[in-house]
PyMOL Python script that loads the backbone (N, CA, C, O; Angstrom):
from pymol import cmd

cmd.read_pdbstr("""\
ATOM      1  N   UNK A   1      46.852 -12.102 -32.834  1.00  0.00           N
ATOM      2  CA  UNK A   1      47.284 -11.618 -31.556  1.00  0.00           C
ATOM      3  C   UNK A   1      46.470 -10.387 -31.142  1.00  0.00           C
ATOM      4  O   UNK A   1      45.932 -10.222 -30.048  1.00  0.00           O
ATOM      5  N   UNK A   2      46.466  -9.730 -31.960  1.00  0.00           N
ATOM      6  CA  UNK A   2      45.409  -8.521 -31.698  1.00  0.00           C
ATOM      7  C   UNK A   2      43.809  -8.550 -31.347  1.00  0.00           C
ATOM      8  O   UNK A   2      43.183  -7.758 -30.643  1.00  0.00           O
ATOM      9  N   UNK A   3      43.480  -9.355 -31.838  1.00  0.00           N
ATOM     10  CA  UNK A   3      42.285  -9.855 -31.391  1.00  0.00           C
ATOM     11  C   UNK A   3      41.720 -10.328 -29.850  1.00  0.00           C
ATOM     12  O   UNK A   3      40.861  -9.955 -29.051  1.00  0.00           O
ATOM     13  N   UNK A   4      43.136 -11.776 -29.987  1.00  0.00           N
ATOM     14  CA  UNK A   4      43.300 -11.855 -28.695  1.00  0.00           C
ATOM     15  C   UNK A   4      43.083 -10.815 -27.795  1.00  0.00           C
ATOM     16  O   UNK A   4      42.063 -10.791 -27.106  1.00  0.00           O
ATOM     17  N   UNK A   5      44.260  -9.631 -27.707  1.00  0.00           N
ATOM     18  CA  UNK A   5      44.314  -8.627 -27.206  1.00  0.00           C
ATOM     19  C   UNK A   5      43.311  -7.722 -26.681  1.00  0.00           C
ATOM     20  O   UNK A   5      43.377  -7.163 -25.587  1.00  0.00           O
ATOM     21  N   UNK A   6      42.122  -7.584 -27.764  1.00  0.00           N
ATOM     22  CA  UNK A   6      41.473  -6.904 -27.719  1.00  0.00           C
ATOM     23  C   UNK A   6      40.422  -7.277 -26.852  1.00  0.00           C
ATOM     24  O   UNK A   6      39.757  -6.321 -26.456  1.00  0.00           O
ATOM     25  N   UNK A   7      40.102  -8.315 -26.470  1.00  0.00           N
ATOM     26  CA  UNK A   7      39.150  -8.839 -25.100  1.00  0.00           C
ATOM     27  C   UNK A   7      39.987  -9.140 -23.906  1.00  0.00           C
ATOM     28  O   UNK A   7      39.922 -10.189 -23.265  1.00  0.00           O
ATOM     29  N   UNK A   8      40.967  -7.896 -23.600  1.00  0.00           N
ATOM     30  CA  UNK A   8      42.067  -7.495 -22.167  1.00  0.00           C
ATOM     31  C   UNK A   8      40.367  -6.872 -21.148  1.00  0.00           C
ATOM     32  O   UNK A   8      39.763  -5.992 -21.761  1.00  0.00           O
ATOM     33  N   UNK A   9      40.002  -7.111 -20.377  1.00  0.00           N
ATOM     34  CA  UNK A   9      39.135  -5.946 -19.444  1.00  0.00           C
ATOM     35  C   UNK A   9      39.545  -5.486 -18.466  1.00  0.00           C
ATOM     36  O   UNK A   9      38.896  -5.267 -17.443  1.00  0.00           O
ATOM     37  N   UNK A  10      40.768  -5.262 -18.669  1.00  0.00           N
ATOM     38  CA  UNK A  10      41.329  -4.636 -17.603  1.00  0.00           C
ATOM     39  C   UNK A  10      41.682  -2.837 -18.183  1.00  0.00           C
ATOM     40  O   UNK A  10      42.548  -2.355 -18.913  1.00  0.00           O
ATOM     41  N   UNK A  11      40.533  -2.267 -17.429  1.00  0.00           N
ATOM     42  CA  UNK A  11      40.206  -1.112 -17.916  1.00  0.00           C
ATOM     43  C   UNK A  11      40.745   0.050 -17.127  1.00  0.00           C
ATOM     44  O   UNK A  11      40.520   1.181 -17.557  1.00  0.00           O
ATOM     45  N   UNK A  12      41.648  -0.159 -15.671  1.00  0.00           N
ATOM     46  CA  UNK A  12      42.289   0.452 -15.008  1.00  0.00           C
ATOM     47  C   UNK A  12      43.352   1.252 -15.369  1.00  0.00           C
ATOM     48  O   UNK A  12      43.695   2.115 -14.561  1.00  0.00           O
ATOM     49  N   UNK A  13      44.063   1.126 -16.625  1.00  0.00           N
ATOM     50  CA  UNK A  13      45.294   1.530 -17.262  1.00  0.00           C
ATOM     51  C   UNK A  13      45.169   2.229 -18.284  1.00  0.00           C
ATOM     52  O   UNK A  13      44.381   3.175 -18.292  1.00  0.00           O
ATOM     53  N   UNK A  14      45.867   1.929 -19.276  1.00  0.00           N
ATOM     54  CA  UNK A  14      45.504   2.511 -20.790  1.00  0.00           C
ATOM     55  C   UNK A  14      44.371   2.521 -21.288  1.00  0.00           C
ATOM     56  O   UNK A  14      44.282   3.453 -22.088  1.00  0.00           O
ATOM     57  N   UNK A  15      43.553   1.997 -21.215  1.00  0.00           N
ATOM     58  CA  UNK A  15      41.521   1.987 -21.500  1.00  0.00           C
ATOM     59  C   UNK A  15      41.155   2.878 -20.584  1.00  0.00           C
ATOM     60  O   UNK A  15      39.936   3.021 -20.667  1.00  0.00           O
ATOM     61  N   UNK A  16      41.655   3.611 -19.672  1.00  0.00           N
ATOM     62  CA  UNK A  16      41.097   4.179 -18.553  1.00  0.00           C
ATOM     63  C   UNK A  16      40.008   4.905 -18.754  1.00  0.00           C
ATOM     64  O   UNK A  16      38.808   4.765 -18.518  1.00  0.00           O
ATOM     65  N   UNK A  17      41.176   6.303 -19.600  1.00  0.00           N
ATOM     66  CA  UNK A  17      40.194   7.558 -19.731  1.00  0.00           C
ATOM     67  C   UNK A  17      40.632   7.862 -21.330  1.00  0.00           C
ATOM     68  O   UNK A  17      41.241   8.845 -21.752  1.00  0.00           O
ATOM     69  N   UNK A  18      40.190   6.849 -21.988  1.00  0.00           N
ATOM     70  CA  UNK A  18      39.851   6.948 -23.602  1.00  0.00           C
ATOM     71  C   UNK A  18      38.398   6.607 -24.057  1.00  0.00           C
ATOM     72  O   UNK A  18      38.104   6.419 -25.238  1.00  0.00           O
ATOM     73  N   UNK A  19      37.860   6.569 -23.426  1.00  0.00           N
ATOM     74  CA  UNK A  19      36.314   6.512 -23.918  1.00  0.00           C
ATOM     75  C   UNK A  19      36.016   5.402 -25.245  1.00  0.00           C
ATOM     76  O   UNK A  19      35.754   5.740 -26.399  1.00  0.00           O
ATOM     77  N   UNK A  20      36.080   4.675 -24.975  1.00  0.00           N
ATOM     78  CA  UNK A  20      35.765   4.103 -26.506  1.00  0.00           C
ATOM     79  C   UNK A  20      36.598   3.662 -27.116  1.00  0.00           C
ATOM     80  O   UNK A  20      36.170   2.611 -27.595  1.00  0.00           O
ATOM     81  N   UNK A  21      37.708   3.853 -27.445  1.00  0.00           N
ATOM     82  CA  UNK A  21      38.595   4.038 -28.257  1.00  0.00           C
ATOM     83  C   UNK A  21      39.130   2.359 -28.810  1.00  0.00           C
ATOM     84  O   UNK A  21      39.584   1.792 -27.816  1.00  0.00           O
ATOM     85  N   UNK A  22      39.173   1.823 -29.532  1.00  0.00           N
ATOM     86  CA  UNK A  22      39.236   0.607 -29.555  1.00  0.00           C
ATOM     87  C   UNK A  22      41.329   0.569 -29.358  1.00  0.00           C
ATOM     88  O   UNK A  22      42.294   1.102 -29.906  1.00  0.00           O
ATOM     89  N   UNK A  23      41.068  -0.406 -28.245  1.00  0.00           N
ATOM     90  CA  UNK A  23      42.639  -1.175 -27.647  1.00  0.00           C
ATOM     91  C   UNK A  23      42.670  -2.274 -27.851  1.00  0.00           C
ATOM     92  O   UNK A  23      41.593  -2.823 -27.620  1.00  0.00           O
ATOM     93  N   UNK A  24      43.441  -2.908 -28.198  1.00  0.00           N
ATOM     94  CA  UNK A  24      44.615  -4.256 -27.961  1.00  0.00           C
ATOM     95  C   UNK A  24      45.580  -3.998 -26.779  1.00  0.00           C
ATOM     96  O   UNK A  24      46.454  -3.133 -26.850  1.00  0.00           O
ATOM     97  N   UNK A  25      45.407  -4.717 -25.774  1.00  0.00           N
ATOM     98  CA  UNK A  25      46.656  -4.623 -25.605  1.00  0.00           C
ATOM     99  C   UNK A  25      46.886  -5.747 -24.029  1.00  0.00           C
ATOM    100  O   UNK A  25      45.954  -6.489 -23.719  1.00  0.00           O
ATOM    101  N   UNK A  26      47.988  -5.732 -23.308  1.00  0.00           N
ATOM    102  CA  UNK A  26      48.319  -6.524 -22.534  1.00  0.00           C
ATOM    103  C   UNK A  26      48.530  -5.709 -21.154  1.00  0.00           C
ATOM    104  O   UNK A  26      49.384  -4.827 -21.248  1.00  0.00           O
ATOM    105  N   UNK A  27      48.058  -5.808 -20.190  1.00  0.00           N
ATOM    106  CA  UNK A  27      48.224  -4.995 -18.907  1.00  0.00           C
ATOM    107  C   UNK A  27      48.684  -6.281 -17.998  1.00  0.00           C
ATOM    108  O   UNK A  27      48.567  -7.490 -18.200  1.00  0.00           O
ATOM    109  N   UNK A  28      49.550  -5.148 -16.357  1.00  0.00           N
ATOM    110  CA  UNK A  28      50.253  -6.581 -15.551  1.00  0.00           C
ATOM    111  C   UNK A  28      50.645  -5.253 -14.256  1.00  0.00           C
ATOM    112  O   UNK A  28      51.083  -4.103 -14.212  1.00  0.00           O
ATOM    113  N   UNK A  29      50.161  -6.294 -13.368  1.00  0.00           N
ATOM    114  CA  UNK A  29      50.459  -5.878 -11.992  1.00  0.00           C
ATOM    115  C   UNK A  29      51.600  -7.319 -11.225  1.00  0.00           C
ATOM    116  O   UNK A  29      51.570  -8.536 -11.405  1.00  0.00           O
ATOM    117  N   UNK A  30      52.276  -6.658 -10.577  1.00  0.00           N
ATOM    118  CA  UNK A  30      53.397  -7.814 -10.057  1.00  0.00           C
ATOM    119  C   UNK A  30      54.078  -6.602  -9.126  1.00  0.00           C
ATOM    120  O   UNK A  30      54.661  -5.714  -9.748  1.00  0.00           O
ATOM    121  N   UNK A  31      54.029  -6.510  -7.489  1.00  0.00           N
ATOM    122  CA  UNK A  31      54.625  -5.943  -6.475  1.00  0.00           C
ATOM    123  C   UNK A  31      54.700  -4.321  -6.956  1.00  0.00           C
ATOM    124  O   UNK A  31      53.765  -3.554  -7.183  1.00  0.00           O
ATOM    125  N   UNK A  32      56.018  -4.108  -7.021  1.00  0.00           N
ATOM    126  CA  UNK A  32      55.877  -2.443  -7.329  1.00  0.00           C
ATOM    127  C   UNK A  32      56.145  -1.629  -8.476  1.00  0.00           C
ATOM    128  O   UNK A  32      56.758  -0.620  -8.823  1.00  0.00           O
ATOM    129  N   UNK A  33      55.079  -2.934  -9.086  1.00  0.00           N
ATOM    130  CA  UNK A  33      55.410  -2.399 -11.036  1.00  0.00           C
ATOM    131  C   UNK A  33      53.617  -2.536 -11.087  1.00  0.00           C
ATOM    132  O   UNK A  33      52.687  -3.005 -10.430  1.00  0.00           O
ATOM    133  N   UNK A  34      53.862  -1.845 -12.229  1.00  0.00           N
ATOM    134  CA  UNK A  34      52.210  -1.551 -13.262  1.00  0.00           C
ATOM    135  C   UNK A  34      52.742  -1.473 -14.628  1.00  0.00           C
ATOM    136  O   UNK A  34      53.627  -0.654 -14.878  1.00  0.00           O
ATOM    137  N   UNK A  35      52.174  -2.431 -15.731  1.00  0.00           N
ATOM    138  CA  UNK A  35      52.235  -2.278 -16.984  1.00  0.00           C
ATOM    139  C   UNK A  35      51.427  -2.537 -17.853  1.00  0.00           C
ATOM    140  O   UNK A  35      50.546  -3.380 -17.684  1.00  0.00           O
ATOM    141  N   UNK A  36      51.606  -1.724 -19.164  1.00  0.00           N
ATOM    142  CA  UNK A  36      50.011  -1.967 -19.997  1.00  0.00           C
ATOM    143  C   UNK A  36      50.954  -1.737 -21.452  1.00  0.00           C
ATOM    144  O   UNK A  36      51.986  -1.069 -21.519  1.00  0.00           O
ATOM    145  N   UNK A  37      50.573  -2.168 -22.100  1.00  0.00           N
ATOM    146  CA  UNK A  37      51.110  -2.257 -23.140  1.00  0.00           C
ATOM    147  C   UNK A  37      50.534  -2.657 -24.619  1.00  0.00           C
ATOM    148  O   UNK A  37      50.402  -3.877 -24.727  1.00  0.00           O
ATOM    149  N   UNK A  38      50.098  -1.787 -25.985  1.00  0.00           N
ATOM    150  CA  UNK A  38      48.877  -1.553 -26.567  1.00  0.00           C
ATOM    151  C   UNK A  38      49.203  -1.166 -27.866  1.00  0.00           C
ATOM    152  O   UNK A  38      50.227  -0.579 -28.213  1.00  0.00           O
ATOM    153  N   UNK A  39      47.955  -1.653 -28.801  1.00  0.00           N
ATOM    154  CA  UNK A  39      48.053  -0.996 -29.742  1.00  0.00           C
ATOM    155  C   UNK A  39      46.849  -0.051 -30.094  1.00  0.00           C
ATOM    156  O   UNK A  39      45.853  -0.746 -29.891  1.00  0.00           O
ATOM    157  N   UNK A  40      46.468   1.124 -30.501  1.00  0.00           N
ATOM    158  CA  UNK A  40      45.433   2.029 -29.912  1.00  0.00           C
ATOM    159  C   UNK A  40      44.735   1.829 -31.669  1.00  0.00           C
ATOM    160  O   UNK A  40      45.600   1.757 -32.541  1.00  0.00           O
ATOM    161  N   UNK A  41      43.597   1.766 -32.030  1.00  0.00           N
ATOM    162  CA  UNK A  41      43.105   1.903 -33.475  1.00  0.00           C
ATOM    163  C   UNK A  41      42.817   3.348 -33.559  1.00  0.00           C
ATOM    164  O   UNK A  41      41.669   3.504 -33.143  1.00  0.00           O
ATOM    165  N   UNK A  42      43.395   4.601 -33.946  1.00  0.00           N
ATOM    166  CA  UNK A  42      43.042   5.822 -34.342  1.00  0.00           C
ATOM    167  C   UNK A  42      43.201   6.401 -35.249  1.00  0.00           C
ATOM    168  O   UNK A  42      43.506   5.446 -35.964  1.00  0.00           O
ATOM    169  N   UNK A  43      43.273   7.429 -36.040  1.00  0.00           N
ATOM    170  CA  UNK A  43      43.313   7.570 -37.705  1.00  0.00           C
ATOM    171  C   UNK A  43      44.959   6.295 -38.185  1.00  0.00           C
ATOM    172  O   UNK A  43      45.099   5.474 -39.091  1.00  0.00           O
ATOM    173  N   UNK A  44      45.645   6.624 -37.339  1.00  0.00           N
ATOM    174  CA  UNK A  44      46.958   5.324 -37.732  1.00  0.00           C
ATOM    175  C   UNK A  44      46.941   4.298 -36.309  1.00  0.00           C
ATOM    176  O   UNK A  44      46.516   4.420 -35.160  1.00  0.00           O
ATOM    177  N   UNK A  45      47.661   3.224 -37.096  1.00  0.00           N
ATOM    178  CA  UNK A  45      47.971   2.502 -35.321  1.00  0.00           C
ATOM    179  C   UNK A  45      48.908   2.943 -34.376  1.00  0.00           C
ATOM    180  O   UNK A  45      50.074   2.883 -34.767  1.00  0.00           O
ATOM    181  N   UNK A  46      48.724   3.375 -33.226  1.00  0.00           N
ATOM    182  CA  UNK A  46      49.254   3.613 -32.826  1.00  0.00           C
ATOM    183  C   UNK A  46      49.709   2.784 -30.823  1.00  0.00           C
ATOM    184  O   UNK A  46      49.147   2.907 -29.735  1.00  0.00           O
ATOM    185  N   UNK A  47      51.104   1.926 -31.342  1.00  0.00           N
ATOM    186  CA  UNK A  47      51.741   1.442 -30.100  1.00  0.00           C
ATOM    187  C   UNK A  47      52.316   2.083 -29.744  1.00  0.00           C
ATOM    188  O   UNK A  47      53.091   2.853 -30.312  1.00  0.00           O
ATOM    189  N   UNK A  48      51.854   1.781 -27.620  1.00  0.00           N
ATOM    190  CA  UNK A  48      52.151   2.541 -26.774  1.00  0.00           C
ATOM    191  C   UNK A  48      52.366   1.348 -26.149  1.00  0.00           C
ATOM    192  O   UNK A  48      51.905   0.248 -26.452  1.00  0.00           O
ATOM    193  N   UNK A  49      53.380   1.756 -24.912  1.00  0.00           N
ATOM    194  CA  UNK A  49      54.066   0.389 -24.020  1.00  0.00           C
ATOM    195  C   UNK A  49      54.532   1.540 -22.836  1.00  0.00           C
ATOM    196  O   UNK A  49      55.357   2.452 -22.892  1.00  0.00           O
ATOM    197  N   UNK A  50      53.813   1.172 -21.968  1.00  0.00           N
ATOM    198  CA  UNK A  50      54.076   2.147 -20.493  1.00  0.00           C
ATOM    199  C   UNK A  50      54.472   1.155 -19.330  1.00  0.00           C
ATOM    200  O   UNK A  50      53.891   0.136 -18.955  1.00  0.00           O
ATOM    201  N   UNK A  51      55.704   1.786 -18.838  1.00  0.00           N
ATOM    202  CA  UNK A  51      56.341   0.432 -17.137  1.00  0.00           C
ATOM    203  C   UNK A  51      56.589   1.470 -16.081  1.00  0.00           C
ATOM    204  O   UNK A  51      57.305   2.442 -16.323  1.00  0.00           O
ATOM    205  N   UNK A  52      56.088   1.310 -15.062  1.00  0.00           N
ATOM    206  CA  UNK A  52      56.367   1.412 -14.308  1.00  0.00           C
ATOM    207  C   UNK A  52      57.047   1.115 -13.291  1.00  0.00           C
ATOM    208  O   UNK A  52      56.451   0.198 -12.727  1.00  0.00           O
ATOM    209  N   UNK A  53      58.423   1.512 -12.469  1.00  0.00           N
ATOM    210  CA  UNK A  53      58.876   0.699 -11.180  1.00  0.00           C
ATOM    211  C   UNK A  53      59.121   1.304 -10.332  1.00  0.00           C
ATOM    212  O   UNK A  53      59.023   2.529 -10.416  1.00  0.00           O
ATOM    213  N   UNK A  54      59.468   0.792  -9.368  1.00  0.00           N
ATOM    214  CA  UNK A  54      59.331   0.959  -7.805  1.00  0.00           C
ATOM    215  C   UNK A  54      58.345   1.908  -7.214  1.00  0.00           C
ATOM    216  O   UNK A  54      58.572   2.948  -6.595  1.00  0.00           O
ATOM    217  N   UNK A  55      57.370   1.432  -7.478  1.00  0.00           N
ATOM    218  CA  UNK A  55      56.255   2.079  -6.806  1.00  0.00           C
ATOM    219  C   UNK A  55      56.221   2.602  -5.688  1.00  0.00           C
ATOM    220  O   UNK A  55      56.426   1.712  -4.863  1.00  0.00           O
ATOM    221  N   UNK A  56      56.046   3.751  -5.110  1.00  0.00           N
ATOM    222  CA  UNK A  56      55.589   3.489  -3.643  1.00  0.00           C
ATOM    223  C   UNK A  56      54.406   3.012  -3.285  1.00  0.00           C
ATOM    224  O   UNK A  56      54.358   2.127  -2.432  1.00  0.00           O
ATOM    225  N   UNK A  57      52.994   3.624  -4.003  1.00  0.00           N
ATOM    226  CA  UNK A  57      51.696   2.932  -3.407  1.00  0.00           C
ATOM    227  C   UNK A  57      51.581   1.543  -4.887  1.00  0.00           C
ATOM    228  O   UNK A  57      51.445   1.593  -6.109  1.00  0.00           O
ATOM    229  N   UNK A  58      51.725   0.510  -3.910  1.00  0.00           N
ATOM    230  CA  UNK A  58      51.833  -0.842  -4.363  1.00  0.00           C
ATOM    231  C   UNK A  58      50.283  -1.304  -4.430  1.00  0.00           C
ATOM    232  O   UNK A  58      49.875  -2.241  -5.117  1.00  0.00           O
ATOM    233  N   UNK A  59      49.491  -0.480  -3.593  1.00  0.00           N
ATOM    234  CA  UNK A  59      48.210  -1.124  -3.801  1.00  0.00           C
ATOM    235  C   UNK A  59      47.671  -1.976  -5.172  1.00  0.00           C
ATOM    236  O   UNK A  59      48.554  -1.970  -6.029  1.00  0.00           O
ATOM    237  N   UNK A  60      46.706  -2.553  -5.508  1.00  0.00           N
ATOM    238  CA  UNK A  60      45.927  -3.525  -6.404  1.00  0.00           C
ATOM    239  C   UNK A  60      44.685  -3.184  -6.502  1.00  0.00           C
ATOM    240  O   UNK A  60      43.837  -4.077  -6.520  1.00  0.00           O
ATOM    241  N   UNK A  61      44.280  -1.738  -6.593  1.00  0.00           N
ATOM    242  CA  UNK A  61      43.449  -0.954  -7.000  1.00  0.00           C
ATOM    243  C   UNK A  61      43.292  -0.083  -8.004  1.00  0.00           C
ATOM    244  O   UNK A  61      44.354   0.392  -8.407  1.00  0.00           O
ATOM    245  N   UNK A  62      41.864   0.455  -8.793  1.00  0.00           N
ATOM    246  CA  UNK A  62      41.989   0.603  -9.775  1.00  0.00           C
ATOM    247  C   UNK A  62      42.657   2.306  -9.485  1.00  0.00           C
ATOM    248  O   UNK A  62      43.329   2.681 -10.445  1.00  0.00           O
ATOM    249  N   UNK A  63      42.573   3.197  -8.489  1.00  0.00           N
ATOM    250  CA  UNK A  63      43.286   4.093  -8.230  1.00  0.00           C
ATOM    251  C   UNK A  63      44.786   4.219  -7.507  1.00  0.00           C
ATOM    252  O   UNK A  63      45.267   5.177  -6.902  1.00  0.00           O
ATOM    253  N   UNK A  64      45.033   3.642  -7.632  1.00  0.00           N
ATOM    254  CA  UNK A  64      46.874   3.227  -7.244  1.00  0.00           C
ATOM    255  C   UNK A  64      47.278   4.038  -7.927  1.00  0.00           C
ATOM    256  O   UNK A  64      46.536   4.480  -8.803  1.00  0.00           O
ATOM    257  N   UNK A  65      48.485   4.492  -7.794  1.00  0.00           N
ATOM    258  CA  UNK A  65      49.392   5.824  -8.627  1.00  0.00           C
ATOM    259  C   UNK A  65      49.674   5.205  -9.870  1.00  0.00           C
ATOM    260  O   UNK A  65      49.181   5.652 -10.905  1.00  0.00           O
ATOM    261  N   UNK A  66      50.358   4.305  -9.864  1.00  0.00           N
ATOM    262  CA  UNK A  66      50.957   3.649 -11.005  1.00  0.00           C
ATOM    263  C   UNK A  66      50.242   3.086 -12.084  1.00  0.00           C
ATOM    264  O   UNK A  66      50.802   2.753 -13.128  1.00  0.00           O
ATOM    265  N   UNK A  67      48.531   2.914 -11.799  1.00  0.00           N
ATOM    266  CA  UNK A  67      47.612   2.682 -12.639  1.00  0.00           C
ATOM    267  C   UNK A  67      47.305   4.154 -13.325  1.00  0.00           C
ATOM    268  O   UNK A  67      47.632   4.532 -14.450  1.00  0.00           O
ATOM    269  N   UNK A  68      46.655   4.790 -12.413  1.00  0.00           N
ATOM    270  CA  UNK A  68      46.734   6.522 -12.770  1.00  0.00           C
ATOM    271  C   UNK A  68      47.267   7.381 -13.235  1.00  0.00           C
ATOM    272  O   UNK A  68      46.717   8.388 -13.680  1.00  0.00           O
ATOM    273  N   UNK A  69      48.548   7.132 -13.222  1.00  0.00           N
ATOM    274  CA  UNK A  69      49.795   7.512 -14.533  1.00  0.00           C
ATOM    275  C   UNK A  69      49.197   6.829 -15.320  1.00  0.00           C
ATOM    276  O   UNK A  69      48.119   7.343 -15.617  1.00  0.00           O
ATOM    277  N   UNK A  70      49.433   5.685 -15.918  1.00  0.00           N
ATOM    278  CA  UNK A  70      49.492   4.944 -16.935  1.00  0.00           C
ATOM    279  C   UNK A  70      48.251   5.276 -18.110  1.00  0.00           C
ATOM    280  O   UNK A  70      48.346   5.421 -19.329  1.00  0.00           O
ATOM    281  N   UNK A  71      47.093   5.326 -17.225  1.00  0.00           N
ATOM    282  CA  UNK A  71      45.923   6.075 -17.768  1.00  0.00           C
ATOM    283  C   UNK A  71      45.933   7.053 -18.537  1.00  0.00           C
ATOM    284  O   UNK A  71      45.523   6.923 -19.690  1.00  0.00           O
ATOM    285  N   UNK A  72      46.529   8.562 -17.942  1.00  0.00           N
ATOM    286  CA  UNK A  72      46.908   9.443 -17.827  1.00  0.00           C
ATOM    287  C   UNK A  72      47.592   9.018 -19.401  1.00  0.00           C
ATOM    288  O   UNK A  72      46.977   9.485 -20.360  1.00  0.00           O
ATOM    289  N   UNK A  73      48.454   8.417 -19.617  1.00  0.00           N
ATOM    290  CA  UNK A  73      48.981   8.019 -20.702  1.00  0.00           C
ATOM    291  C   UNK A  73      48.648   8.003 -21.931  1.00  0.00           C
ATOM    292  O   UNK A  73      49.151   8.526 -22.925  1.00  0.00           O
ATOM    293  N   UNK A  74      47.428   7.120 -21.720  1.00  0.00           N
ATOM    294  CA  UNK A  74      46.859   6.624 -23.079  1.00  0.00           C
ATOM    295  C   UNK A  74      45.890   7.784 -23.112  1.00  0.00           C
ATOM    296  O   UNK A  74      45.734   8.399 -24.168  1.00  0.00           O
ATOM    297  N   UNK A  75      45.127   8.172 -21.844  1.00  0.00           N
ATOM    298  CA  UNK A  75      44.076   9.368 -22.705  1.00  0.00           C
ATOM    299  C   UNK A  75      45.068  11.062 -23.230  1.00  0.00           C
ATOM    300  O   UNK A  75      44.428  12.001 -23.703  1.00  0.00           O
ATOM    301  N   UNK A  76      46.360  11.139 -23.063  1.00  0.00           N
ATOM    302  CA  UNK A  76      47.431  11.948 -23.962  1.00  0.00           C
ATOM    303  C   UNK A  76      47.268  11.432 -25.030  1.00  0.00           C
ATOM    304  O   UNK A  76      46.958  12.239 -25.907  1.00  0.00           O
ATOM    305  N   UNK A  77      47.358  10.239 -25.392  1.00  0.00           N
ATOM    306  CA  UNK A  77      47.878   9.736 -26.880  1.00  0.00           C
ATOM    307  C   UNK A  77      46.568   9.613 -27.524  1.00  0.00           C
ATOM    308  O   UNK A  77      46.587  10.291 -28.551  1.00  0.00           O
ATOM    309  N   UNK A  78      45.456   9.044 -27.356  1.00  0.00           N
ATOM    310  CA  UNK A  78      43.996   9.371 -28.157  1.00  0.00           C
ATOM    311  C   UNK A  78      44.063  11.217 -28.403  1.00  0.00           C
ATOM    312  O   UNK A  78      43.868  11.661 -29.534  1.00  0.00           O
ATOM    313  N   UNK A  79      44.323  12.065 -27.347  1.00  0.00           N
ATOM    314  CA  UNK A  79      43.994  13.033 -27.649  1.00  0.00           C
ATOM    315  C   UNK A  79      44.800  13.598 -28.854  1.00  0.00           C
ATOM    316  O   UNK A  79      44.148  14.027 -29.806  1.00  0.00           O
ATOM    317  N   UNK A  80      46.268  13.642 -28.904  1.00  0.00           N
ATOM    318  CA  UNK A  80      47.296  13.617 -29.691  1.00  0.00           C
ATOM    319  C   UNK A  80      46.873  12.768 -31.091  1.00  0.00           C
ATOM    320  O   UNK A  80      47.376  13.156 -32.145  1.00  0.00           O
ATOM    321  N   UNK A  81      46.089  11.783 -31.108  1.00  0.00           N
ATOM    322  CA  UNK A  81      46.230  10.965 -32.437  1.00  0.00           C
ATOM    323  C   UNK A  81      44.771  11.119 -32.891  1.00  0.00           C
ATOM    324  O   UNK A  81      44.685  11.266 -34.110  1.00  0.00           O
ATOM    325  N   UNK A  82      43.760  11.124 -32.321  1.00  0.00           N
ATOM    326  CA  UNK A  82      42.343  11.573 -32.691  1.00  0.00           C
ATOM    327  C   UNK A  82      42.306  12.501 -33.528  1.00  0.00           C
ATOM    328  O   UNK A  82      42.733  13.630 -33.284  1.00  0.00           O
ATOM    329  N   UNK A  83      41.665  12.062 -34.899  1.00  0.00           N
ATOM    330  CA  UNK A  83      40.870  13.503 -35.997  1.00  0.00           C
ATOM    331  C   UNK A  83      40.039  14.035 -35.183  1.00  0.00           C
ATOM    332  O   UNK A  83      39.100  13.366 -34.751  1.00  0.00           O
ATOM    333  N   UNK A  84      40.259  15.552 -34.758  1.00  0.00           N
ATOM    334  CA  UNK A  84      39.313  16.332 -34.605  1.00  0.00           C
ATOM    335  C   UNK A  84      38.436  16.126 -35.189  1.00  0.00           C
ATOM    336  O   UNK A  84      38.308  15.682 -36.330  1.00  0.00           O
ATOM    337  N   UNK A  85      37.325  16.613 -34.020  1.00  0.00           N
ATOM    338  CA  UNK A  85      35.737  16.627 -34.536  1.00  0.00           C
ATOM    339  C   UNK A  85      35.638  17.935 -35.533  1.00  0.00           C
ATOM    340  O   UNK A  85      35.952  18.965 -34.936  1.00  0.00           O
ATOM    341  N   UNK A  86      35.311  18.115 -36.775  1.00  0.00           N
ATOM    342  CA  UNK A  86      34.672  19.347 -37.167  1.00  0.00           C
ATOM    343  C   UNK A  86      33.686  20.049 -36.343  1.00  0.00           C
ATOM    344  O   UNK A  86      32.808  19.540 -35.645  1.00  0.00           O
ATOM    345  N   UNK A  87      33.989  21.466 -36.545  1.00  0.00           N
ATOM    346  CA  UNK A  87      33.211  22.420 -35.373  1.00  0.00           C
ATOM    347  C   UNK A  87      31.660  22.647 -36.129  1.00  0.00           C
ATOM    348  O   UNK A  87      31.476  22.481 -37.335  1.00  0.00           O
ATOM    349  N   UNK A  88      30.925  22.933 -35.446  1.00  0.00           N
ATOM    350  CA  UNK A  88      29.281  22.940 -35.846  1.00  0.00           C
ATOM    351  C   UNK A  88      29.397  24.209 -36.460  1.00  0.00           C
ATOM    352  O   UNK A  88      30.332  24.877 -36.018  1.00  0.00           O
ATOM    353  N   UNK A  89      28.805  24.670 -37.238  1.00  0.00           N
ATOM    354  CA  UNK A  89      28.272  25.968 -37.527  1.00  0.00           C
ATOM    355  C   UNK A  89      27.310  26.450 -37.001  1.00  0.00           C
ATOM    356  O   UNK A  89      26.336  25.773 -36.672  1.00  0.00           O
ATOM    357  N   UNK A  90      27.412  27.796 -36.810  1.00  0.00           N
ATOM    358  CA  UNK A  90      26.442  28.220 -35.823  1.00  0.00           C
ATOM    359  C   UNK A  90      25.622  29.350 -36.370  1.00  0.00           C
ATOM    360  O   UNK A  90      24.736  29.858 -35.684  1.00  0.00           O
TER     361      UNK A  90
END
""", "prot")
cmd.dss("prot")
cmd.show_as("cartoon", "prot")
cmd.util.cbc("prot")
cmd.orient("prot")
């Protein structure tokens, strides 16, 4: 299933603003909902499942509110679950 998962390209949501970060997961637009729903590969696995409802901007764009939250989401949780980089010496 994860595999599956992992060729989602729908990069509007939780893939947004994680750079890289390897996802699984399942995303869904339907009227005045947005959902993405994931498993993130970072030092542990970490599932995340974000819904949105009653939208006001219903748009089907990759900047719609409810995509932009959701984003917003997953690049919190890479940041939160990511091993720091060791700092350079200088």
């Amino acid at each position: 299933m994860l595999q599956m998962m992992s060729r989602n390209e729908d990069g509007s949501k939780l893939a947004r603003f994680t750079y890289g970060v390897p996802l699984a997961h399942k995303s869904g637009d339907v009227d005045r909902s947005r959902t993405d729903c994931g498993v993130f590969t970072l030092p542990a696995r970490v599932v995340v499942c974000v819904l949105t409802r009653d939208n006001v901007d219903t748009r089907y764009w990759t900047d719609a509110e409810g995509n932009a939250v959701i984003g917003r989401i997953g690049e919190a949780v890479v940041r939160a679950w990511r091993t720091p980089t060791p700092a350079r010496p200088q």
